[in-house]
Backbone bond lengths (Angstrom), bond angles and torsions (degrees), N, CA, C in turn:
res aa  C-N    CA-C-N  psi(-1)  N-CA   C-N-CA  omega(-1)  CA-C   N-CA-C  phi
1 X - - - 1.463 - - 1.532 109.65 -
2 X 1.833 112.19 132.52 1.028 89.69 162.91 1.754 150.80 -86.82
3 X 1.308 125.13 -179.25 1.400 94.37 174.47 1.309 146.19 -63.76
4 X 1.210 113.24 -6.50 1.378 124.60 -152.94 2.387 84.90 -112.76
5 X 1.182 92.18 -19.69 1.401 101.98 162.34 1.173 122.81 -72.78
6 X 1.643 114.51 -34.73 1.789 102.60 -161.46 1.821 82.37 -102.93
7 X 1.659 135.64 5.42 1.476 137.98 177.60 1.322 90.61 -64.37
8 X 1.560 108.76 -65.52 1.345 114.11 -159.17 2.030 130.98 -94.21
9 X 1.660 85.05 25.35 1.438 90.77 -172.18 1.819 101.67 -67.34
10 X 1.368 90.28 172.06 1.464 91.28 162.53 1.569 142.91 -52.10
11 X 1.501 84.95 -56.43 1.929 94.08 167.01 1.155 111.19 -73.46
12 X 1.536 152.80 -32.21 1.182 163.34 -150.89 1.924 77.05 -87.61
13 X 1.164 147.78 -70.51 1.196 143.96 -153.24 1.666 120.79 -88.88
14 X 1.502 105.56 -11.62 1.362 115.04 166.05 1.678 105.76 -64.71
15 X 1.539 98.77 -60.62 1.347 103.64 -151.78 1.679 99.67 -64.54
16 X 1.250 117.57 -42.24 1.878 125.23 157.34 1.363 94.04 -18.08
17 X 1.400 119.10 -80.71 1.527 115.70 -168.68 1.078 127.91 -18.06
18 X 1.796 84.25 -80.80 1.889 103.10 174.06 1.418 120.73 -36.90
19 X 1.467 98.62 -44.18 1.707 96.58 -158.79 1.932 89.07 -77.99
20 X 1.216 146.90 -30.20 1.139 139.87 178.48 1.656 109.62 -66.93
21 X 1.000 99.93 -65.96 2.243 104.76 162.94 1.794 97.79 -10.62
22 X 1.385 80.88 -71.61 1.901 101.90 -152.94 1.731 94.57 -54.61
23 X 1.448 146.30 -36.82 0.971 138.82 -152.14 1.461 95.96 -106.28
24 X 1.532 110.58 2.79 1.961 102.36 172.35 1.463 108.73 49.15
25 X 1.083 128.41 -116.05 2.074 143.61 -147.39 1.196 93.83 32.83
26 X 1.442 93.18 175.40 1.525 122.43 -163.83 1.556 108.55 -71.94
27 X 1.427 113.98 175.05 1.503 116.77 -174.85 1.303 106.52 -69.79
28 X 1.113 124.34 -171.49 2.043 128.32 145.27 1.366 113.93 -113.56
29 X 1.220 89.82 -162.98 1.877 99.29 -176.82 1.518 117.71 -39.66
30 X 1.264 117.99 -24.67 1.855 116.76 -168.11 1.517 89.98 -98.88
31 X 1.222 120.36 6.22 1.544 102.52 -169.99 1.414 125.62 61.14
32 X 1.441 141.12 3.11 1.646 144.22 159.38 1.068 125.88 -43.73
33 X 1.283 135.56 91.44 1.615 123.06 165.89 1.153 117.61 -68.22
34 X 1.597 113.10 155.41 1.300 131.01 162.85 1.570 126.14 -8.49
35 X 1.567 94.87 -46.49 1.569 115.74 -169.18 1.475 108.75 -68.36
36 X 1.505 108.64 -41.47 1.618 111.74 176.08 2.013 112.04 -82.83
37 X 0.832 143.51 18.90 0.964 133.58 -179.00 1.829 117.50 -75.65
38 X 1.293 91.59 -52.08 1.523 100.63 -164.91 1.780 85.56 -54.21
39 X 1.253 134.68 -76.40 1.181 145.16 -167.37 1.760 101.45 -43.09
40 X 1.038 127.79 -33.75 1.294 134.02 162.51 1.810 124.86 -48.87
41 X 1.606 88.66 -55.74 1.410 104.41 168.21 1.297 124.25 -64.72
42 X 1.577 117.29 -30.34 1.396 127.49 169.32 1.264 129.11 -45.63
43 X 1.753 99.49 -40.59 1.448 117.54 -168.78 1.665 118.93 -88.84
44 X 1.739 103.42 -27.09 1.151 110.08 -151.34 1.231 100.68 -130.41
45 X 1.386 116.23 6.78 1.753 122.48 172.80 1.561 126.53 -40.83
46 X 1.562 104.43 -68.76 1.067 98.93 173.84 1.770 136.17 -78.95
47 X 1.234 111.57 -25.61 1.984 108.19 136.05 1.154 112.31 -17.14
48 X 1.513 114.55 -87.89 1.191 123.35 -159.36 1.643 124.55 -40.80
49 X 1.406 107.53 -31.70 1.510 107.25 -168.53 1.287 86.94 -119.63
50 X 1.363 130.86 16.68 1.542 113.23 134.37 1.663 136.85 -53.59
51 X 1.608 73.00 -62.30 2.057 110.06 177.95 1.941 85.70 -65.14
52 X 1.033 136.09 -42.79 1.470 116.57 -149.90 1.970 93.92 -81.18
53 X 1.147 116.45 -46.59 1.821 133.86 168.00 0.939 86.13 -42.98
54 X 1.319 144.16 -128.73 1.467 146.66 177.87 1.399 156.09 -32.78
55 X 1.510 77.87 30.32 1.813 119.66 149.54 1.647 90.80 50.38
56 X 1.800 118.72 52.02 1.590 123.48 174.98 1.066 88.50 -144.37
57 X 1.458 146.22 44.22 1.350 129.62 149.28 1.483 100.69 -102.24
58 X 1.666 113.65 146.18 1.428 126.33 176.01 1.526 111.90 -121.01
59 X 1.292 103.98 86.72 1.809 95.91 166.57 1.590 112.90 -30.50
60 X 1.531 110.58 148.32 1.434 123.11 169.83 1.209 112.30 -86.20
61 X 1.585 128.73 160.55 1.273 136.06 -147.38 1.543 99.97 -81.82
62 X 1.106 127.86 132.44 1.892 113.69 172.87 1.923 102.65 -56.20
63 X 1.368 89.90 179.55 1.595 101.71 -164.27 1.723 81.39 -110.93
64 X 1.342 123.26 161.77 1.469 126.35 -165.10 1.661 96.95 -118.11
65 X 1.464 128.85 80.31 1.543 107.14 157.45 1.330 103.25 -103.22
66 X 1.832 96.27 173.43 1.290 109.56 160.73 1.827 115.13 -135.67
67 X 1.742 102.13 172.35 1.100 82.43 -143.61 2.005 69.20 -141.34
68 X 1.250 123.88 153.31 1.813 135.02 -138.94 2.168 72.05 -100.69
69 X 1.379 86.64 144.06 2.046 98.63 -175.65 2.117 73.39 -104.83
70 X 1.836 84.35 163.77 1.796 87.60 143.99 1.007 149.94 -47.65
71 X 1.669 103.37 -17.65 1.707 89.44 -177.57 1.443 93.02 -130.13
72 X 1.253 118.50 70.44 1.306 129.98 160.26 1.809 113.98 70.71
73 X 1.165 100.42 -17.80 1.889 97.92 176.19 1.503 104.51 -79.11
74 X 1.436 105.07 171.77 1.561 104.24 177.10 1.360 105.51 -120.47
75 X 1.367 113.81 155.87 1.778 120.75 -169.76 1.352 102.54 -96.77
76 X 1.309 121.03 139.20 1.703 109.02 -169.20 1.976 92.48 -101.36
77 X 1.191 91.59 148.06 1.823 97.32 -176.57 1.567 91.38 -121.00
78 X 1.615 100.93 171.05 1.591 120.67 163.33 1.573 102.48 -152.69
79 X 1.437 87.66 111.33 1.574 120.67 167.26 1.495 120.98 -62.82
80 X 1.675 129.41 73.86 1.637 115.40 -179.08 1.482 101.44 -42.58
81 X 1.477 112.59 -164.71 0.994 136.65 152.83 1.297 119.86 -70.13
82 X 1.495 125.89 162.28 1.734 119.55 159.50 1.239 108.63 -59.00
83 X 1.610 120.40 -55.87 1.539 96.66 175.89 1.589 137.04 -71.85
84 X 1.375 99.24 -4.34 1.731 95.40 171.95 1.293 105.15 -90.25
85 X 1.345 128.92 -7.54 2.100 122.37 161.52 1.292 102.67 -79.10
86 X 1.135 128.36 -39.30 1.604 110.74 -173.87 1.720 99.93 -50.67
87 X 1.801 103.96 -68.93 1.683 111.84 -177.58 1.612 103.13 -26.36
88 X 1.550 96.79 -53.94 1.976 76.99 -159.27 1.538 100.03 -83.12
89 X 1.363 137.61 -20.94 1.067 109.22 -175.84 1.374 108.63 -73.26
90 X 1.591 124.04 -17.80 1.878 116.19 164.62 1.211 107.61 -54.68
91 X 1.634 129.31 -38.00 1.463 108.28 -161.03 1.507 96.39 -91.95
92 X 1.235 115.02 -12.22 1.807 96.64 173.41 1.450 117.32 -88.24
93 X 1.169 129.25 -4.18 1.535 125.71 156.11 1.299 102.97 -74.29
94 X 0.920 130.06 -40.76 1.418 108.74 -177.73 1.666 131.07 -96.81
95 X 1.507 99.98 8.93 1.339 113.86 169.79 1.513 111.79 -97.23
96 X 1.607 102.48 -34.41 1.536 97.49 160.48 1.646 153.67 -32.47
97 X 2.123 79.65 -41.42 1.406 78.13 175.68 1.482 122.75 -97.50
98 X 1.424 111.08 21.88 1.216 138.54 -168.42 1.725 101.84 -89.58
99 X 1.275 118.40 -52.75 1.308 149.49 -155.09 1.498 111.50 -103.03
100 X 1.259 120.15 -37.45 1.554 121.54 -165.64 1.377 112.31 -84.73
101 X 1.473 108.74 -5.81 1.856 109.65 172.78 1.244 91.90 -93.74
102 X 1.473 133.79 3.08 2.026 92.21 -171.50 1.364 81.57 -128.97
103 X 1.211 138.33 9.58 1.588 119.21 -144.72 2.205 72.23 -100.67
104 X 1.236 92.87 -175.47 1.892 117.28 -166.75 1.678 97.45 -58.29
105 X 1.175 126.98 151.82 1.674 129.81 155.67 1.129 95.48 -82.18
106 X 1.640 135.01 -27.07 1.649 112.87 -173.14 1.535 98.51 -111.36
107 X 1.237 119.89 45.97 1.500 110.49 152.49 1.827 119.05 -125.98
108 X 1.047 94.45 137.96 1.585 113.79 -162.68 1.719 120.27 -122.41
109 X 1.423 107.50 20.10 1.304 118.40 165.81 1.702 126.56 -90.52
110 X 0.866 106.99 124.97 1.845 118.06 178.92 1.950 103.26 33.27
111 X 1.500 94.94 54.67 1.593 94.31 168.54 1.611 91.97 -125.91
112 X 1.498 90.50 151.94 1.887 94.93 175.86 1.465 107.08 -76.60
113 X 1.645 98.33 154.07 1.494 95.05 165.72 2.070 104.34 91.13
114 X 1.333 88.89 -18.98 1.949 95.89 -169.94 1.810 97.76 -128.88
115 X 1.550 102.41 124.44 1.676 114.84 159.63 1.275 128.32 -131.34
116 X 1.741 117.63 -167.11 1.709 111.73 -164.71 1.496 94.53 -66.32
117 X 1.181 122.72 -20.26 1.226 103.88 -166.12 1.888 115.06 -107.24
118 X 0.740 102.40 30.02 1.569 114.37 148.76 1.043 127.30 -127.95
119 X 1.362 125.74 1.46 1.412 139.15 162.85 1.591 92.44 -95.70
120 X 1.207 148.53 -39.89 1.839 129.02 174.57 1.622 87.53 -71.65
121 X 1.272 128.25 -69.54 1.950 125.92 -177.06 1.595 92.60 -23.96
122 X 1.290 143.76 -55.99 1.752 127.46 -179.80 1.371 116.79 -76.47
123 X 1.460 118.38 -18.67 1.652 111.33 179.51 1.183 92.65 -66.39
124 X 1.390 130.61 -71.91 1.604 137.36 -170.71 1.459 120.11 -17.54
125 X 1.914 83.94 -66.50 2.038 93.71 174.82 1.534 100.16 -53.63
126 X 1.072 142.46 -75.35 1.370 131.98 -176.70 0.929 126.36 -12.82
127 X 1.814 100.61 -66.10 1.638 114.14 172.95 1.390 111.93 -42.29
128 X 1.074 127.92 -42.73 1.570 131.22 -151.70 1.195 85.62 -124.19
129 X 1.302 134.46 23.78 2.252 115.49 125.32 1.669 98.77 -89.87
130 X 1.111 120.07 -5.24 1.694 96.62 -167.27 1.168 103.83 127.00
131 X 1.446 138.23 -9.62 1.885 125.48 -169.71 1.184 83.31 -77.90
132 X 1.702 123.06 151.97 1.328 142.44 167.60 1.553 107.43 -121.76
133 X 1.337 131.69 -15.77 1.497 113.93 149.99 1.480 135.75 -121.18
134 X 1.046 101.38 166.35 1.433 121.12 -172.21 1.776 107.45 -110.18
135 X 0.941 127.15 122.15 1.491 121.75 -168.47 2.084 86.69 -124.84
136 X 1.667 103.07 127.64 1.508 106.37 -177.01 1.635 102.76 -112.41
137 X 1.270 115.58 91.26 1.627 96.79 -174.90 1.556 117.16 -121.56
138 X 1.753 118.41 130.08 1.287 111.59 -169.87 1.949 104.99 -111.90
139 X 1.098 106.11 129.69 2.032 102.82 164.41 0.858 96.79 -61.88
140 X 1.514 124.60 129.59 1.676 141.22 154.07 1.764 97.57 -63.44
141 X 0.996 107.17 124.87 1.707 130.24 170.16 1.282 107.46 55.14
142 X 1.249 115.26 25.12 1.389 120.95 171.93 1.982 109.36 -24.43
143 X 1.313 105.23 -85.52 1.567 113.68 179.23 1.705 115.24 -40.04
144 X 1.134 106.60 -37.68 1.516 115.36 174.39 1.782 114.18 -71.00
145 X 1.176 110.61 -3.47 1.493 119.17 165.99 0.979 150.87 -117.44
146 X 1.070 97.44 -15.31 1.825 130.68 164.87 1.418 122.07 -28.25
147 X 1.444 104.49 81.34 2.039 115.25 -174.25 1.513 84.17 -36.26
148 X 1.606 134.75 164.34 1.258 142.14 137.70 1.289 106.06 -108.78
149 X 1.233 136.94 28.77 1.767 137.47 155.89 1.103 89.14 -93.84
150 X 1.270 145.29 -56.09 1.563 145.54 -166.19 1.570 109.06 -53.42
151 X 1.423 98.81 -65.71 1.059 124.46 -177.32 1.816 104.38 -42.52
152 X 0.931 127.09 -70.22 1.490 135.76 -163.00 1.615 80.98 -72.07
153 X 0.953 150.58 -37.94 1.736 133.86 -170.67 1.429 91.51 -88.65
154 X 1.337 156.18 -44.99 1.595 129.72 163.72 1.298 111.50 -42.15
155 X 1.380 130.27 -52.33 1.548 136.85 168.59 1.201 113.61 -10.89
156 X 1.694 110.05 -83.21 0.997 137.01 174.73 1.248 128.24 -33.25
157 X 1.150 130.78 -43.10 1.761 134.79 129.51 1.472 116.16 2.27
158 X 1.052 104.25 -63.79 1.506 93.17 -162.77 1.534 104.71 -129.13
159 X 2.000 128.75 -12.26 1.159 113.67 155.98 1.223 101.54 -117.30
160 X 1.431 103.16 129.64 1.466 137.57 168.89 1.628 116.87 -91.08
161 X 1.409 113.38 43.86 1.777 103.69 176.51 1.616 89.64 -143.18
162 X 1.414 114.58 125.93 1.263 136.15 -169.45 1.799 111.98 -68.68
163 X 1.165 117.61 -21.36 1.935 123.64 -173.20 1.227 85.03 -95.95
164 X 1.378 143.26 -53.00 1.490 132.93 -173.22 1.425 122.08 -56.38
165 X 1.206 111.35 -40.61 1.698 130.64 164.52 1.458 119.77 -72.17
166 X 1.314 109.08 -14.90 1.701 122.13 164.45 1.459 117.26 -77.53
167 X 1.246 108.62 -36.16 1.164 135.67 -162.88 1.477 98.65 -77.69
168 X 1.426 127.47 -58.84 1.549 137.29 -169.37 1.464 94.48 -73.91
169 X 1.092 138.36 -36.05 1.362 145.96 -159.88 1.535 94.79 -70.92
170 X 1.561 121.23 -47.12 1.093 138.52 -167.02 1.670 110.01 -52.66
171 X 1.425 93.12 -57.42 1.500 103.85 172.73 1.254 121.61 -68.90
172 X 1.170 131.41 -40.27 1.441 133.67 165.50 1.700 102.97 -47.21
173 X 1.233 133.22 -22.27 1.548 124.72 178.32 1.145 123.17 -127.41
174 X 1.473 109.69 39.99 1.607 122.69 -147.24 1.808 71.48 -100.31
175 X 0.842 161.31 -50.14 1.540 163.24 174.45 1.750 113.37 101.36
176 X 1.074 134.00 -169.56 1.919 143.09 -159.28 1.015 89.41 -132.76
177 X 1.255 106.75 131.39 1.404 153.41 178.21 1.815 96.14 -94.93
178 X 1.423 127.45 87.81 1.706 119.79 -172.89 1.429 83.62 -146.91
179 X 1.794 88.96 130.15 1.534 107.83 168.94 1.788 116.45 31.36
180 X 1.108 90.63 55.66 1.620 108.14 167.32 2.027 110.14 68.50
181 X 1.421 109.89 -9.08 1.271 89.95 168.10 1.778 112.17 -124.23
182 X 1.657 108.82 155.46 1.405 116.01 176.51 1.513 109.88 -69.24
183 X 1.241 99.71 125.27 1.655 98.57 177.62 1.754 96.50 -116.30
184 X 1.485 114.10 124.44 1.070 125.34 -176.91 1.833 111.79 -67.14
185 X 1.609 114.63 139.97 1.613 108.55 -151.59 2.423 78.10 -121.56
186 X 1.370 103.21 107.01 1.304 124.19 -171.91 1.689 104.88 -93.95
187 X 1.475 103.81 -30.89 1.625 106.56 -173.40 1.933 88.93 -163.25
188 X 1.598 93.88 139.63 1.298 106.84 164.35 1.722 101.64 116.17
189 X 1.018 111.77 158.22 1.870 109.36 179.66 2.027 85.04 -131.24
190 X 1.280 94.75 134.71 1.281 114.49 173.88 1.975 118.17 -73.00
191 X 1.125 101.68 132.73 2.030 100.30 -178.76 1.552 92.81 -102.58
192 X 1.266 85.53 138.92 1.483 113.53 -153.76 1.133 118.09 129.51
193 X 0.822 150.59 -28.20 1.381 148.25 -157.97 1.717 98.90 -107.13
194 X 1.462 109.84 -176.51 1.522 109.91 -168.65 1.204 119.48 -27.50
195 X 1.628 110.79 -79.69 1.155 138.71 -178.96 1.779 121.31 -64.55
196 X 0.992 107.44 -2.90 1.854 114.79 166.76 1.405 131.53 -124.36
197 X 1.717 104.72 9.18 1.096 112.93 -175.45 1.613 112.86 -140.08
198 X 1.292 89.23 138.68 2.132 91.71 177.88 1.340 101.33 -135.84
199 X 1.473 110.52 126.14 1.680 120.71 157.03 1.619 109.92 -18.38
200 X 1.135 94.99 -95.37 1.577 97.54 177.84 1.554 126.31 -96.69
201 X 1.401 104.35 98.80 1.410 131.33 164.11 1.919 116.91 -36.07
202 X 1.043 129.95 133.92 2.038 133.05 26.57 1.298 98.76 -73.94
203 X 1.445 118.96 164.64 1.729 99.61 148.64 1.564 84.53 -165.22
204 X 1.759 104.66 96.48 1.335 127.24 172.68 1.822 128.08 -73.98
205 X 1.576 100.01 120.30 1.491 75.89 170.71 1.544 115.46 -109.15
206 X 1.364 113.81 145.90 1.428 130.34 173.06 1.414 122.03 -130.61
207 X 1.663 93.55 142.63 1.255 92.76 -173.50 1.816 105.45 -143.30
208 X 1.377 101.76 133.52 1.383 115.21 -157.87 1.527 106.38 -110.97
209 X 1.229 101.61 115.52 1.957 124.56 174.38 1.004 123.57 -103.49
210 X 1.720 124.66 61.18 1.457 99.81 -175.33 1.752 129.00 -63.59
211 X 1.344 113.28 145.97 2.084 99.83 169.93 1.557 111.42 -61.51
């Protein structure tokens, strides 16, 4: 099977659902809640993985909020749609299991199965062999910079199916929805979306290197 086959299987897109349902957030640009999706999917299922096979589906633009940081600035987000989280949360189950055998044993950011608190449970053990520092370091606008030529050639590494990589590409240029006009998104991946956003907040990532 291919990949972009086992994205869009049936069970592969149920469980997408659920797990999008269960995490609620706000609508996007079409205005759809959570609540209408399944009935959405009912109607528009098989479309969809027409246009998505034949590299003519166009994600909708994220919606532009922001939301106040600690020190008084605000973090700018992009809200997909409900149906563009289901899509990506299908293609991230199944990129997961692509990714989750090679990626670090001591990293504990936005992987299933891993939280803050088994990433502090390894600072401790550390602490108590003898490590005496802790090094805390964040990229300033990291997500807001994100080449997507780069990006799609790390991809490429390890998925080798050309509609799936069309597909992510898609979203990376799906563009912001701000104060009524589309502003086209050329570099940077928006937070908000699957992988940068959680219902209910903290949701720290750490990642532990001992020498």
């Amino acid at each position: 099977m291919k990949l972009m086959e086992k994205i869009l299987s049936q069970e592969n897109l149920k469980i997408a659902i659920k797990k999008v349902k269960k995490n609620k957030g706000a609508p996007g640009v079409d205005r759809m809640t959570v609540q209408e999706i399944e009935d959405w999917f009912g109607q528009y299922h098989n479309e969809l993985i027409t246009k998505i096979m034949n590299k003519q589906y166009r994600p909708m633009p994220v919606k532009r909020v922001y939301i106040p940081k600690s020190n008084g600035k605000q973090r700018p987000l992009g809200i997909p749609t409900v149906a563009d989280r289901v899509i990506q949360q299908a293609v991230a189950q199944v990129l997961s299991t692509i990714y989750e055998p090679i990626f670090s044993e001591h990293s504990f950011g936005f992987r299933p199965g891993r939280s803050v608190h088994m990433a502090m449970e390894e600072v401790l053990h550390y602490l108590n062999e003898g490590y005496e520092w802790i090094v805390d370091l964040d990229i300033e606008k990291f997500f807001d910079t994100v080449n997507h030529d780069k990006l799609i050639s790390i991809l490429r590494e390890h998925v080798n199916d050309a509609t799936t990589i069309h597909l992510i590409r898609a979203y990376l240029r799906a563009g912001v929805l701000e104060d009524g006009l589309i502003k086209s998104t050329t570099v940077g991946v928006p937070q908000g979306g699957l992988c940068r956003y959680r219902h209910n907040p903290p949701y720290v990532e750490l990642v532990i290197m001992p020498s």
